[in-house]
N, C-alpha and C positions, 0 to 999 in steps of 0.2 A: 742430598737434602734430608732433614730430620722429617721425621713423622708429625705431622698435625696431631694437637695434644688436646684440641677442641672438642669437645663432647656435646655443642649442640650447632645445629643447623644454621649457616648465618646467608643474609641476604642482604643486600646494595639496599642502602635508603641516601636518600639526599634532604636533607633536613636539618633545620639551622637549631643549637641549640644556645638555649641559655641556660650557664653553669657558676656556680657559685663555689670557690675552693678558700681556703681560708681566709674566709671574708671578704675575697674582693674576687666580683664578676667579672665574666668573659662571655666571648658569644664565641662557638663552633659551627661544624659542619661537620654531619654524621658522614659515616662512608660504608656502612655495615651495622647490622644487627642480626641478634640471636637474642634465646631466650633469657640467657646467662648475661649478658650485655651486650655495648656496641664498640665501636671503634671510631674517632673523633678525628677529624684534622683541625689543628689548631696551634699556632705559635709558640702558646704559652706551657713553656715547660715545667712538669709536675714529677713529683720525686713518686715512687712507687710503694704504693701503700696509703698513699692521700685519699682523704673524704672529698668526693667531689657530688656536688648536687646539681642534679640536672633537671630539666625541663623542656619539653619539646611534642612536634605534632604529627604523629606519622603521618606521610603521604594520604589525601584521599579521604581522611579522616577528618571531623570537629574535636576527639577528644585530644588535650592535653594530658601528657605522662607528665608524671613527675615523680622522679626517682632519685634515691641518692644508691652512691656507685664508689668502686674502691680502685684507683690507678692499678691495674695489674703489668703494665705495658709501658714503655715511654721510648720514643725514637725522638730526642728531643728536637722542638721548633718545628715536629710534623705532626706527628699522631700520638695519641693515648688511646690505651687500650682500658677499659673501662667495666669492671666485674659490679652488675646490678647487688644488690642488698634491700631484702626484708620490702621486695614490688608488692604495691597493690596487687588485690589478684586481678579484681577489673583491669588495671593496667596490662599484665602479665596477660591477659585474656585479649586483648587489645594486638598487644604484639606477635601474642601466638597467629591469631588472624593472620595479620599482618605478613606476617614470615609464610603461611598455608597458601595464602592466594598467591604470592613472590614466581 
């Protein structure tokens, strides 16, 4: 088995997202997060290297994230793997939480 090339910490979240990729929505299901991004279960297959905008509510929490994210990942018609871009920090502060309590 290769070495995990992951450089940040990630954690199980179950959280439905709404995602916008070139101009036409979808709704997901997180399956992980980290501070770097999450991991998505979702149908719809994305080429790697896609603008994908997302929005969503961590567990537990009232704030909505709303972050755009760059496909890093694709096991097509299961998951996309998902690298954050230019997070709020609030948000980012959000998730850090999020991921500390885990």
């Amino acid at each position: 088995m290769g070495a995990d090339k992951r450089t940040h910490r990630r954690v199980p979240i179950v959280a439905q997202i709404e995602a916008q990729a070139g101009g036409f929505p979808f709704i997901a299901i997180t399956e992980d997060i980290s501070i770097g991004g999450l991991r998505i279960h979702t149908t719809k297959t994305m080429d790697a290297g896609q603008i994908v905008h997302l929005k969503f509510t961590l567990p537990d929490s009232q704030r909505e994230i709303r972050a755009t994210g760059v496909v890093q990942h694709v096991t097509p018609g299961q998951y996309l793997g998902v690298h954050f871009q230019g997070l709020d920090p609030a948000d980012l502060a959000a998730i850090e939480a999020f991921i500390s309590a885990a």
